[in-house]
ZALUMRO-25850 format. One record per residue: residue number from 1; z, y, x of N, C-alpha, C in turn. Coordinates in steps of 0.1 Angstrom, whole numbers, plus 5000, padded with zeros to 4 digits. Layout:
% ZALUMRO-25850
i;n.pz;n.py;n.px;ca.pz;ca.py;ca.px;c.pz;c.py;c.px
NUM;Z;Y;X;Z;Y;X;Z;Y;X
...
% end
This chain:
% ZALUMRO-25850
i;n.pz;n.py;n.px;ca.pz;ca.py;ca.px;c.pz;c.py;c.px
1;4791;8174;0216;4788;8180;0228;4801;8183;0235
2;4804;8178;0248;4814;8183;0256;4810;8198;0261
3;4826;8203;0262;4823;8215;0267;4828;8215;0282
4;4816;8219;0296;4830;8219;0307;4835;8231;0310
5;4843;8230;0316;4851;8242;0320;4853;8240;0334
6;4851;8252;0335;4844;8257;0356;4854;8266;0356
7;4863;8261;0367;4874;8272;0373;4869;8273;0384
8;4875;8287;0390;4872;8291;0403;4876;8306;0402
9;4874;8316;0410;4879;8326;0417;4864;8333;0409
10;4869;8346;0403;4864;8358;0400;4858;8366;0411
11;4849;8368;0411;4841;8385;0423;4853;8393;0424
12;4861;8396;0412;4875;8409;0421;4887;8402;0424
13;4885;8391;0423;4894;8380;0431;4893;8380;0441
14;4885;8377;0447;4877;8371;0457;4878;8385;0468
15;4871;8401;0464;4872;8409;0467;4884;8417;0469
16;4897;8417;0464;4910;8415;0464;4913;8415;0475
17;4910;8397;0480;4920;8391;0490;4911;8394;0502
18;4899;8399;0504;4891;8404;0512;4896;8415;0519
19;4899;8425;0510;4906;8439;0515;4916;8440;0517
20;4927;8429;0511;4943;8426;0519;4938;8422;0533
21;4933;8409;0537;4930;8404;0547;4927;8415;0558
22;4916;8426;0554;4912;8434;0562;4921;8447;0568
23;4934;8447;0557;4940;8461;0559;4951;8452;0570
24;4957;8441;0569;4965;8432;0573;4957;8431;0589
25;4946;8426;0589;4940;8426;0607;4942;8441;0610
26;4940;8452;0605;4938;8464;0610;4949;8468;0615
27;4958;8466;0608;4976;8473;0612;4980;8458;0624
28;4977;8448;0619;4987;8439;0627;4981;8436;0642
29;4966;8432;0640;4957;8429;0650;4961;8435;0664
30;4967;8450;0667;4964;8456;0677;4981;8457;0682
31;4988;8453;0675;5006;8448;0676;5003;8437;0687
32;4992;8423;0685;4995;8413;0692;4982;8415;0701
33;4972;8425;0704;4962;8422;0713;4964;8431;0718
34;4968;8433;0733;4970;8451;0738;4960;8440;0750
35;4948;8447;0750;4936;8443;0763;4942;8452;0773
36;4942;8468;0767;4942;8475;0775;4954;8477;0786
37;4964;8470;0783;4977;8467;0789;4978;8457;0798
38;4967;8445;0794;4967;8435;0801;4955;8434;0812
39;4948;8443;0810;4939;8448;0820;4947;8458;0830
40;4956;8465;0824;4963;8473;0838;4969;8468;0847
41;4978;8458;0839;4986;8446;0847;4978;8440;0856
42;4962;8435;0854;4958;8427;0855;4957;8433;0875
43;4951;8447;0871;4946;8457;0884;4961;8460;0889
44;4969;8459;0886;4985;8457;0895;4987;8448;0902
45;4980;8437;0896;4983;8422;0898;4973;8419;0913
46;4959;8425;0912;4956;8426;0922;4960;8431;0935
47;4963;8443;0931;4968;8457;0939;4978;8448;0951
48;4985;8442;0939;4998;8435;0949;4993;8426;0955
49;4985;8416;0953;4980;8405;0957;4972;8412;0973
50;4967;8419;0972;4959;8430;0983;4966;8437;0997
51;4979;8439;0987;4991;8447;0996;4996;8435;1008
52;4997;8427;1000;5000;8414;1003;4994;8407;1016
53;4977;8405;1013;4973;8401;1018;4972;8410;1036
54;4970;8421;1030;4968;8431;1046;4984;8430;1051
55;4995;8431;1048;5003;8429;1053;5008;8419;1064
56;4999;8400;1053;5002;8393;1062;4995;8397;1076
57;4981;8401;1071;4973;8400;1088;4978;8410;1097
58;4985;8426;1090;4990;8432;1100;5000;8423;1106
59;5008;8414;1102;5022;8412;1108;5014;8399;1117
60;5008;8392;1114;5001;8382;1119;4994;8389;1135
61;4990;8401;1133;4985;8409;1147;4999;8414;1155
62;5008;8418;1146;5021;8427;1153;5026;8416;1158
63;5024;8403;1154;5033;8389;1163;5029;8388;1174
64;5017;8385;1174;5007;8383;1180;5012;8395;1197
65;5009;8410;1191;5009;8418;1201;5027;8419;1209
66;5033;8413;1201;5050;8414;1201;5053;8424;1201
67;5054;8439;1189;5058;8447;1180;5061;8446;1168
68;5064;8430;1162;5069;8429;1150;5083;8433;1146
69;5090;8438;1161;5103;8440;1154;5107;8454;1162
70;5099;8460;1165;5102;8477;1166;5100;8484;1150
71;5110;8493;1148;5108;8501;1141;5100;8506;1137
72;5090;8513;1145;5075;8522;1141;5065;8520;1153
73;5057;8519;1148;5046;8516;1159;5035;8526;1154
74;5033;8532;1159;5019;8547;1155;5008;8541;1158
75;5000;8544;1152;4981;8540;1159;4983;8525;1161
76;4986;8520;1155;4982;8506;1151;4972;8500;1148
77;4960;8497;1158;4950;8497;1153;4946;8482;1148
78;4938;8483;1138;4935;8476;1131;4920;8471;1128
79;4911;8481;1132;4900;8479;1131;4892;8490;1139
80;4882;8489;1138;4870;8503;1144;4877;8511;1134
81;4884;8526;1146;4884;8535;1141;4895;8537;1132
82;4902;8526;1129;4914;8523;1120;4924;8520;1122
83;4931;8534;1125;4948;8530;1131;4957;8534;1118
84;4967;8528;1116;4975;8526;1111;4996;8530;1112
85;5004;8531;1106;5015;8532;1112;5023;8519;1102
86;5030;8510;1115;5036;8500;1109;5051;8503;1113
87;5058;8492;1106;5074;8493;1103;5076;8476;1106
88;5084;8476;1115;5085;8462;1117;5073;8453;1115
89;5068;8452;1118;5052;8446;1117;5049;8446;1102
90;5049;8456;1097;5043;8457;1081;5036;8469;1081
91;5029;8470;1069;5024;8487;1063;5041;8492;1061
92;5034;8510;1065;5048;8519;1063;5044;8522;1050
93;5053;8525;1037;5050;8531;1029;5041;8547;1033
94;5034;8549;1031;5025;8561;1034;5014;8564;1032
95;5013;8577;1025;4995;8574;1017;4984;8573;1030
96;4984;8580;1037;4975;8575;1047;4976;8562;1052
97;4989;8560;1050;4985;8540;1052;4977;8533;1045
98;4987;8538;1032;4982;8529;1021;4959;8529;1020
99;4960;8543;1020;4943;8546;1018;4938;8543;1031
100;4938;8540;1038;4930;8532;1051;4935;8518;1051
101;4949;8516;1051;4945;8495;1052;4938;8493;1043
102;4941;8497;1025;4940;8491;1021;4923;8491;1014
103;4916;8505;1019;4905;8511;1017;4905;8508;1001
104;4912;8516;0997;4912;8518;0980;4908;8535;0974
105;4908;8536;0961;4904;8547;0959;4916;8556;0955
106;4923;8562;0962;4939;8569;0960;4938;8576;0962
107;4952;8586;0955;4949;8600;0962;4966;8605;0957
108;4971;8614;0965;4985;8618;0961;4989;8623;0948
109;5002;8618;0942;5000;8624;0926;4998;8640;0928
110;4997;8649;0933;4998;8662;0926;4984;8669;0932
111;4975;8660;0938;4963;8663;0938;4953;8661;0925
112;4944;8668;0927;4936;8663;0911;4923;8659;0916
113;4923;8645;0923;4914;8641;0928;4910;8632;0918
114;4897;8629;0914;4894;8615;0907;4893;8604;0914
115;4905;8597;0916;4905;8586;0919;4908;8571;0911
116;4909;8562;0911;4916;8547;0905;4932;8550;0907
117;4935;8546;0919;4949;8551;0919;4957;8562;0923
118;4971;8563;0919;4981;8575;0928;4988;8566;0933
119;4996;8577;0940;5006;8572;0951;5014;8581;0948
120;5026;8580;0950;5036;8585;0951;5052;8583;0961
121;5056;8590;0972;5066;8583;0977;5078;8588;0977
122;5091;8587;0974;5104;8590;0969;5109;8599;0980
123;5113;8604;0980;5115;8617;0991;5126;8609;0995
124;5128;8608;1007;5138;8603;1012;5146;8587;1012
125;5134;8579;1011;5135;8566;1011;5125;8561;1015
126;5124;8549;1018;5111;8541;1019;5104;8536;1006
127;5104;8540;1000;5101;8536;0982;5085;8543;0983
128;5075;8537;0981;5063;8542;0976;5062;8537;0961
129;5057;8542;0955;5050;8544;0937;5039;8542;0938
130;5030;8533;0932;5017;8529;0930;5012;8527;0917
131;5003;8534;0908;5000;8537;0898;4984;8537;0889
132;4979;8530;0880;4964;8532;0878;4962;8546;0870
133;4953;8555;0873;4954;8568;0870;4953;8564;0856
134;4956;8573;0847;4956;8570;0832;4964;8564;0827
135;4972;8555;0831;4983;8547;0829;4997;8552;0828
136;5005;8549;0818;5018;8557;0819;5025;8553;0834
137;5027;8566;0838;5035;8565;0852;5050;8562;0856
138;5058;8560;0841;5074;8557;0841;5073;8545;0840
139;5062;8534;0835;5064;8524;0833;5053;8514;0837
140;5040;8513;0839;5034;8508;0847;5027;8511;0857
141;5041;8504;0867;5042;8508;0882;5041;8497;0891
142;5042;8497;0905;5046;8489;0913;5054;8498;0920
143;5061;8493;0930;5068;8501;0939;5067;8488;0953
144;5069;8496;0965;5067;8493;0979;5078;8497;0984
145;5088;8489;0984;5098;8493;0993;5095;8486;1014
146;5096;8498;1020;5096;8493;1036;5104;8478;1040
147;5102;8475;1049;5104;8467;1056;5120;8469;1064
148;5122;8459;1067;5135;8465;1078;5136;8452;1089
149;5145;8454;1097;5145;8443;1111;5147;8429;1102
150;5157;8429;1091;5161;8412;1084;5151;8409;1073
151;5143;8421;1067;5134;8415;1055;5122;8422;1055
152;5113;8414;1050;5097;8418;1048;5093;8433;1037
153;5087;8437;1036;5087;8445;1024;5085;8439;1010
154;5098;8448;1000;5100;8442;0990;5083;8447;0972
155;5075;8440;0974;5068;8449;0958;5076;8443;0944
156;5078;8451;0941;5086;8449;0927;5074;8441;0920
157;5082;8436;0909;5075;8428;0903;5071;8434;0891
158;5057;8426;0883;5044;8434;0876;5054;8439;0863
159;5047;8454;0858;5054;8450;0841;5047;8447;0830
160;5054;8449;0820;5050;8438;0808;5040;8446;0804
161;5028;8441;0797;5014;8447;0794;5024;8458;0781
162;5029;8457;0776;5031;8463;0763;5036;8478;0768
163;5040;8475;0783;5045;8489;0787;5035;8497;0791
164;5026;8492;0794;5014;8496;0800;5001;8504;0789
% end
């Protein structure tokens, strides 16, 4: 009578490499998937694309009306009801700009308003800060720098999900 012999992998073998596997996804898994980072970026990514877009059409109207290259223009109206203050035919950095062109949900950082975004603008520069509430605010940001007579307004570019 032959005898066979059956190799293969033991139940606490088997069970072993199950619970390495599992301790290994748990620590490493969330090193290389940050959703939540790439979802903030993602609503930055918008944000800008948005900024963007009302910009063109204000400057597209300020051509149009030939105030694209005055410095401030007040009551810029824009729609029923919706005036605006532009800077060389752009949005001026300013929360009331920003919250009526862009009709978003903002509100100034030192309010405690529940809103999606803040705002924030640098005392004494044309620099606005735009931020998703909940989001770390040193590092995922955008910023709006103004306009001037030789250049368009500058948005910095998005940061890296990992900062977010």
């Amino acid at each position: 009578m032959k005898v066979i012999k059956v190799q293969g992998f033991t139940l606490i073998e088997l069970v072993v490499v199950i619970i390495i596997l599992g301790i290994l996804a748990v620590t490493a898994a969330p090193k290389f998937i940050n959703l939540q980072g790439d979802a903030r970026v993602s609503a930055l990514a918008g944000l800008k694309a948005a900024i963007n877009g009302t910009n063109t059409l204000i400057y597209s109207k300020a051509a149009i009306l030939g105030v694209e290259k005055q410095d401030k223009v007040n009551s810029f109206f824009i729609a029923d009801g919706v005036d605006i203050t532009i800077m060389y035919g752009y949005l001026a950095p300013s929360f009331n700009d920003f919250a009526v062109a862009l009709d978003i949900s903002i509100s100034k950082v030192n309010n405690n308003e529940d809103t999606e975004w803040l705002f924030e603008k640098e005392s004494g520069s044309g620099r606005a800060k735009i931020w998703q509430a909940g989001a770390p605010q040193d590092t995922c940001f955008i910023t709006y720098d103004k306009a001037t007579l030789t250049t368009p307004p500058v948005i910095s570019t998005l940061p890296d999900p990992a900062d977010c």
